[in-house]
Structures are given as structure tokens and as C-alpha cells.
N, C-alpha and C positions, 0 to 999 in steps of 0.2 A: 880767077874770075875778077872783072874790074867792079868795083862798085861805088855809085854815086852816092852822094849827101844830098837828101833833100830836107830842104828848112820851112816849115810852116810857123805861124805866127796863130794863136789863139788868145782871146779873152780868158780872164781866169774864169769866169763861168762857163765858157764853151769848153775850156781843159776838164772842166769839172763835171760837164758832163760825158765825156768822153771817158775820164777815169771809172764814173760808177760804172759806165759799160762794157767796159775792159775788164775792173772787176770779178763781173759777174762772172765772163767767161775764165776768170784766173792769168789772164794776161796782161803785158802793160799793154802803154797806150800805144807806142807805136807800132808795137804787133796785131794791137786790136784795128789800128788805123790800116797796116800793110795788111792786114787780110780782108780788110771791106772792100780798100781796090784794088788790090788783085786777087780773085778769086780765086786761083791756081796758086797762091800763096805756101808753100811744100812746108816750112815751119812750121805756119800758123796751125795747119792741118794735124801736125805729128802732135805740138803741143795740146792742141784742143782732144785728141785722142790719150795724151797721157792722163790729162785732166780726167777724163773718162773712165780710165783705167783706175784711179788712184780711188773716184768716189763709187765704185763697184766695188772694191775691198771693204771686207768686212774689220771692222774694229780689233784694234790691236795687231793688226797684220801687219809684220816688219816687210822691207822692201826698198830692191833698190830700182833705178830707171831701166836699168838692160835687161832684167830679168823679169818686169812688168810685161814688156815689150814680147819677151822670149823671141820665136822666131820671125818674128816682123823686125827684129832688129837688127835692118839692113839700110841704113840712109845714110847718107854719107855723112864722114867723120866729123866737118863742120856742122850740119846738123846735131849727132847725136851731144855733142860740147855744147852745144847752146842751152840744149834742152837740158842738160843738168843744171849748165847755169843760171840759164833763168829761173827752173825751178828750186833751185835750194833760194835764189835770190826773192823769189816770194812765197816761200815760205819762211825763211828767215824775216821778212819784213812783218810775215801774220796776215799777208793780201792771203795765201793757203791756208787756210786756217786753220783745218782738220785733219794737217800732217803735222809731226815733227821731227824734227833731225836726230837721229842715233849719235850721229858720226862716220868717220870714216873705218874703213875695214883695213888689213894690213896689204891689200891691194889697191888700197888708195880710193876703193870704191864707197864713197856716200851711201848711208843706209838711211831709211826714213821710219818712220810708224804712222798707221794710220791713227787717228783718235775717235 
């Protein structure tokens, strides 16, 4: 699949509002920005549905991303690699707040806990 770079330019206060927004949803900014325009966004979608999944667990719930998912865990490979990525990547920064990492398993799978 080819894909382009596209470059916008923003004020730091327009960045700054764009990040609370992003935020809120648990996403960065250019995923917050690629799912405003395009509404068909298949990432943004799966992400906001993890997000979903993660704050429906109840406290103390250990967890990893594929088995959140269970049988909906069907999107293709690039997909499901993002979405761990990005999510360990914020929750390791503290944007997730209410997860945190285990570690990994000896199958190299990422485990989280809910808080």
C-alpha cells in the first residue's frame, strides 16, 4: 500500500488544542486529526473501540490487546501492530492513565492491568 506524508503547520496554541482533544479520546494528535477527516478512518475506529474495551474492565483486570478483542480479532496485521503500539506508547507516556504495563509474556505478548 503507497502512502503519503502529509505536513500541516499549526500554532502552539492550536496544537494545544488539538492535543486536549485527542486526549480525551486516548489518541494522538494525528490520529485524532486522521479520524476527523476521514470518517472511514479503520484505525482510528479499532483504537477508539480498544479504548472502550479497556475502560469497561473492571479494576485490577490483567489484559492483553488480542484477547480484549477475542473474536473480533480480525484486522489486518498492520493494524493489529499499531494498535499495541500506540497503545503501550500511551500508556507508557501516562496520556492512559488507568492502565499499566505488566510486561511482556514469554510469548512476547505485552500484558497490561487495569487500575
Amino acid at each position: 500500500m503507497d502512502k503519503i506524508n502529509v505536513q500541516i503547520l499549526f500554532t502552539k496554541t492550536e496544537f494545544e488544542q488539538l492535543k486536549v482533544e485527542a486526549d480525551k479520546l486516548g489518541l494522538t494528535v494525528p490520529l485524532y486529526i486522521k479520524g476527523e477527516v476521514l470518517k472511514d478512518d479503520i484505525f482510528g475506529k479499532h483504537y477508539q473501540e480498544l479504548i472502550e474495551k479497556v475502560n469497561a474492565l473492571p479494576s485490577g483486570t490483567k489484559f492483553n490487546i488480542k484477547a480484549l478483542f477475542g473474536v473480533e480479532w480480525t484486522m489486518e496485521k498492520g493494524i493489529k501492530l499499531n494498535l499495541g503500539k500506540t497503545f503501550f506508547g500511551r500508556v507508557d507516556s501516562g496520556i492512559v492513565d488507568n492502565v499499566r504495563c505488566i510486561g511482556k509474556d514469554s510469548s512476547n505478548v505485552m500484558w497490561y492491568e487495569k487500575k
